[in-house]
C-alpha positions in Angstrom: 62.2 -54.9 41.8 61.7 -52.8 38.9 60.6 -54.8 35.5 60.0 -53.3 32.1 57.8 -55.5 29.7 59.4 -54.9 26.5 56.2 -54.6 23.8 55.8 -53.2 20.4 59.0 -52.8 18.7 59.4 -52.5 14.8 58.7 -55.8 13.5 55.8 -57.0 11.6 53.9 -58.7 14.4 53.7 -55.3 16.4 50.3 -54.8 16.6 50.2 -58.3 18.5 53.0 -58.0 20.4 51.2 -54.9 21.9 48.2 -56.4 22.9 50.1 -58.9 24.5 52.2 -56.6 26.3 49.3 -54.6 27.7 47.9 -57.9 29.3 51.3 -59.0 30.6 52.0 -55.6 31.9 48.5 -55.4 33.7 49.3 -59.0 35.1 52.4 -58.7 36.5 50.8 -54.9 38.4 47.9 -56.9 39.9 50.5 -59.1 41.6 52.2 -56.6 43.0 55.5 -56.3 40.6 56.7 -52.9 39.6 56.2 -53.3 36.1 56.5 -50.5 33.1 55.7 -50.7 29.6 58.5 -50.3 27.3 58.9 -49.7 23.6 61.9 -50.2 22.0 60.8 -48.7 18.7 59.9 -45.7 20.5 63.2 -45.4 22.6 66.7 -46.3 23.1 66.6 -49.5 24.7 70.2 -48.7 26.8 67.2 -46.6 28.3 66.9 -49.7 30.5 70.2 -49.5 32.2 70.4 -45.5 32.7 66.6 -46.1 34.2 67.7 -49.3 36.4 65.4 -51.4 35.2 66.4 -54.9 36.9 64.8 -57.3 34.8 62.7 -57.8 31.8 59.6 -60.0 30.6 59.9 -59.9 26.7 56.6 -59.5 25.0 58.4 -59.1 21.8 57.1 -61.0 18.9 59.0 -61.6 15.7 62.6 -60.0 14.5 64.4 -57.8 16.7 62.6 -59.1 19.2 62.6 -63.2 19.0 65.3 -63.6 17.2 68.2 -62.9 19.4 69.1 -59.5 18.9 67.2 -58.0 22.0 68.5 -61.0 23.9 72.4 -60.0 23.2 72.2 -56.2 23.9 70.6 -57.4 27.1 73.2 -59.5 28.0 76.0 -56.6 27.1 73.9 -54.8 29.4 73.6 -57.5 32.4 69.9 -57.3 32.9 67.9 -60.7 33.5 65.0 -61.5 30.9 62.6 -63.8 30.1 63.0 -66.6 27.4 65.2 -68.0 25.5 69.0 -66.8 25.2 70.6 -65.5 22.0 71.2 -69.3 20.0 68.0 -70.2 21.1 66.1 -67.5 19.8 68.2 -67.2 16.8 68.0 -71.3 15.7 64.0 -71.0 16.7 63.2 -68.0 14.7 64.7 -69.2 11.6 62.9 -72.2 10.5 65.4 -73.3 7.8 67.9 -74.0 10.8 65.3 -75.3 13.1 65.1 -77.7 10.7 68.6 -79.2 10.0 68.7 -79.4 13.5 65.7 -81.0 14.3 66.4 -83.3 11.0 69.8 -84.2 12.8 68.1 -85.0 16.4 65.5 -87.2 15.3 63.0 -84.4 15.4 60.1 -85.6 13.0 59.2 -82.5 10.8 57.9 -81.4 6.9 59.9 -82.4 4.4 61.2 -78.5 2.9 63.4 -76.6 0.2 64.9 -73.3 0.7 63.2 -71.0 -2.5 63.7 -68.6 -4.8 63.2 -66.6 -8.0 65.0 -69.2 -10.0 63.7 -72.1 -8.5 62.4 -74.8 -10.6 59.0 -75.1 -8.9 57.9 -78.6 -11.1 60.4 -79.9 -9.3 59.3 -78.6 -5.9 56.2 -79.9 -6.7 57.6 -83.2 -7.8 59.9 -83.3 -3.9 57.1 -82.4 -1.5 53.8 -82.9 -3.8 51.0 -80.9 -4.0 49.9 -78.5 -2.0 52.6 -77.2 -0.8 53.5 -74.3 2.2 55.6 -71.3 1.0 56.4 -68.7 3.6 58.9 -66.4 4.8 61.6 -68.3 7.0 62.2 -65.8 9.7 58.5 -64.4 9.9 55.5 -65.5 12.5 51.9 -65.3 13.1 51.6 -66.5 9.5 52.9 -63.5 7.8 53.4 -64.0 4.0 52.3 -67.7 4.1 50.4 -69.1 1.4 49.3 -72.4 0.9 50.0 -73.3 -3.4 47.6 -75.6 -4.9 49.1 -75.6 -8.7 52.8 -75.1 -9.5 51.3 -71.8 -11.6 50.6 -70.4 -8.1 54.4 -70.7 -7.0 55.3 -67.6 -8.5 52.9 -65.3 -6.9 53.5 -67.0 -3.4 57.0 -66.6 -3.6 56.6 -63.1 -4.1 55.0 -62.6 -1.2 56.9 -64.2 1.2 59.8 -62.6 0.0 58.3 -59.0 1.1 59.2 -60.7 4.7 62.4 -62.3 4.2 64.9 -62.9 1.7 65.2 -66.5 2.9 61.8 -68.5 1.6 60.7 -71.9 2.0 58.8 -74.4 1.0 57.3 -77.1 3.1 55.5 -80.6 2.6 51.3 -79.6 3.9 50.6 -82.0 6.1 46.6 -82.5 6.6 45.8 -83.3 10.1 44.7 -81.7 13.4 46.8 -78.5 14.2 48.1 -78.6 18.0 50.1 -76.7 20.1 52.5 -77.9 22.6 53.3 -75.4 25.5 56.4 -75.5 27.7 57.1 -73.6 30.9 59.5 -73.7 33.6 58.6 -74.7 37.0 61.1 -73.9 40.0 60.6 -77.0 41.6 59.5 -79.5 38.2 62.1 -77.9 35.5 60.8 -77.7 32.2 57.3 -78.9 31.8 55.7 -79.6 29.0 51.1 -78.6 29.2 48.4 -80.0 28.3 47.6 -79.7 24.1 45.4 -77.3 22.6 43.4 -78.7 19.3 43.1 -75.8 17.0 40.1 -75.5 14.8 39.8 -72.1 12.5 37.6 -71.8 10.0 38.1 -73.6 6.8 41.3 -75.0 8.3 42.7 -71.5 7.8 44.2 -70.6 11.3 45.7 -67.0 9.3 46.7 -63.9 11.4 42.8 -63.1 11.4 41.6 -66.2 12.6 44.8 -66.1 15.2 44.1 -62.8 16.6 40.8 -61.1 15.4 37.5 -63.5 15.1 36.4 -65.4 17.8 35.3 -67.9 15.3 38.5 -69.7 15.8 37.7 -72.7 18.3 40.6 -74.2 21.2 40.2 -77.8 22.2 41.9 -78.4 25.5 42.1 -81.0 26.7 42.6 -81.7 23.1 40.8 -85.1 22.6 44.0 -86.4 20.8 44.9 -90.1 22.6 45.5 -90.2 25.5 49.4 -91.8 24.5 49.5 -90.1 21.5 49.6 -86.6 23.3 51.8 -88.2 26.4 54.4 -88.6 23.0 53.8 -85.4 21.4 54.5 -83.9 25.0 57.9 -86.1 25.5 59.2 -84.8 22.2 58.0 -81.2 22.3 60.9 -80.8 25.3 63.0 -82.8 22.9 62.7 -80.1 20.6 62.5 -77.4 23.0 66.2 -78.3 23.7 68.2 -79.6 21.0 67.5 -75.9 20.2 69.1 -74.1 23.0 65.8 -72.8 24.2 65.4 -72.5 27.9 62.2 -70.6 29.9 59.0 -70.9 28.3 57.6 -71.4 24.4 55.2 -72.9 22.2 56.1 -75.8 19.5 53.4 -76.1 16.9 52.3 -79.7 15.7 50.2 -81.4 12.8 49.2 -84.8 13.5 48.1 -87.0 11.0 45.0 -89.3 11.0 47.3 -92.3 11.4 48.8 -91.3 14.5 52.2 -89.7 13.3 52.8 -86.0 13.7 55.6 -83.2 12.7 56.8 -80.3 14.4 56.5 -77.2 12.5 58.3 -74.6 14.9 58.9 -73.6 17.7 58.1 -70.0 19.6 60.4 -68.4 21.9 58.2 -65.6 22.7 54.7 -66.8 22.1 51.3 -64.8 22.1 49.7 -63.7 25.2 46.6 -62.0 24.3 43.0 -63.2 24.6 43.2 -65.7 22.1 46.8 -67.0 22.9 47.9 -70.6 23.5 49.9 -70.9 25.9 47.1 -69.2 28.4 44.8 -71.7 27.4 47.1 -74.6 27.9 48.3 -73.0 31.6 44.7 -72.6 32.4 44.1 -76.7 31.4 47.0 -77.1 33.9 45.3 -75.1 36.8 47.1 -72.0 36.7 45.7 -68.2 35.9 47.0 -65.8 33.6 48.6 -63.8 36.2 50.4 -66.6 37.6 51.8 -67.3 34.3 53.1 -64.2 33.8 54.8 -64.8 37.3 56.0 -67.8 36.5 57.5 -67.0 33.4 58.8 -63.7 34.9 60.5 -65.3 38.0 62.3 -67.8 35.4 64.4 -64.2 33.8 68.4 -64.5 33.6 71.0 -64.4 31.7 72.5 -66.5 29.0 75.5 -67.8 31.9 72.1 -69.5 33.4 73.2 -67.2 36.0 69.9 -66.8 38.2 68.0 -63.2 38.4 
């Protein structure tokens, strides 16, 4: 079978989705698959037809990538691929819609309002309090977030999260432990939600730095979090990996409070798999090796028909 691990592309979390690629690439060749790199900024991607590429791990991180563009050309083109289908993607990347839906399905998440040049930003203050989370709503890896301390500082943060995305929102901070809540499809289980990873960056500030660049960054799993606390955080990440359309694999990330209640910020359709990625970690927790992730994941590739690979 001939696999291409789709990597790079032209969004801003390239550089990541690269590394990523690399290690899924070398994964999936150490157990044997026939696996090529492939960059769809640096060629036509109907290249994987004309080559007869039969399926395809997505290592893709942000727009055109996660969002469900890559997902529908592949579709036109019949060839099976990890992830997520085109809604899913779609609704997951854009955290505005995430959010009505998760608001609609009992999904506990930040209170938010969509933001812009005009906004009156005492009165954002005066909805979600202070501080407040302003950030690109189609963007990852904490591009063009910034948390605002002072209504003075909305300007500024709007500005840059608008260099992302022309649709901007602000959300409620929630103070809290960060977590991450991994799901992955098991052939004989269905979906499956792992073990939590506890998140602890420097400062609090887990930035695309901290993610990706310093090992200063410190992952808790098992997470210490309750033993029924995280059994609840579990039940509802598939919850919320659902009422979304999303299918395969992917990463919710969680706050939870000191009194025991906890909201979903978003959720990942094509999460990080380089050396400081989450869902390794929490597959690790669960007894199972990086390569056999990437096996998992890759043995899980279809269509949006559900149509099996």
């Amino acid at each position: 079978m001939k696999v291409a691990v789709l990597m790079g592309g032209p969004s801003a979390e390239r550089e990541i989705s690269l590394i990523s690629g690399k290690a899924v690439l070398a994964a999936l060749r150490g157990k044997g698959v026939d696996a090529h790199a492939f960059d769809p900024a640096e060629r036509e991607l109907f290249d994987l037809k004309r080559e007869g590429f039969e399926r395809v791990f997505i290592a893709l991180h942000g727009r055109f990538g996660e969002d469900g563009t890559v997902q529908g050309a592949l579709e036109v083109m019949r060839i099976p691929y990890t992830g997520s289908g085109v809604m899913g993607s779609a609704l997951s990347m854009d955290k505005w819609r995430t959010k009505l839906v998760w608001d609609a399905s009992g999904i506990p998440t930040p209170r938010f309002a969509m933001v812009k040049s005009t906004t009156d930003w005492e009165k954002v203050s005066e909805l979600l309090g202070m501080p407040v989370i302003v950030k690109p709503a189609r963007e990852g890896s904490t591009l063009g977030l910034t948390k605002v301390a002072t209504p003075a500082d909305f300007d500024a943060a709007w500005k840059l999260a608008a260099r992302y995305d022309d649709l901007v929102i602000a959300e409620e901070f929630v103070e809290g432990d960060e977590l991450t809540a991994s799901i992955v499809t098991d052939p004989a289980k269905g979906e499956v939600a792992l073990p939590l990873v506890r998140i602890v960056a420097p400062q609090g500030n887990y930035d695309y730095q901290n993610k990706y660049f310093t090992d200063d960054t410190q992952y808790f799993c098992p997470s210490g979090v309750r033993a029924e606390t995280e059994a609840a955080i579990r039940e509802a990440t598939l919850k919320a990996f659902r009422v979304l359309g999303c299918r395969g694999w992917g990463r919710a990330d969680v706050m939870l409070r000191a009194d025991g209640t906890y909201s979903f910020l978003e959720m990942n359709t094509s999460p990080g798999m380089t050396g400081h990625s989450l869902v390794p970690i929490a597959a690790k927790a669960a007894g199972m090796s990086y390569a056999d992730l990437c096996a998992l994941i890759l043995a899980g590739a279809r269509l949006e028909t559900g149509r099996p690979a």
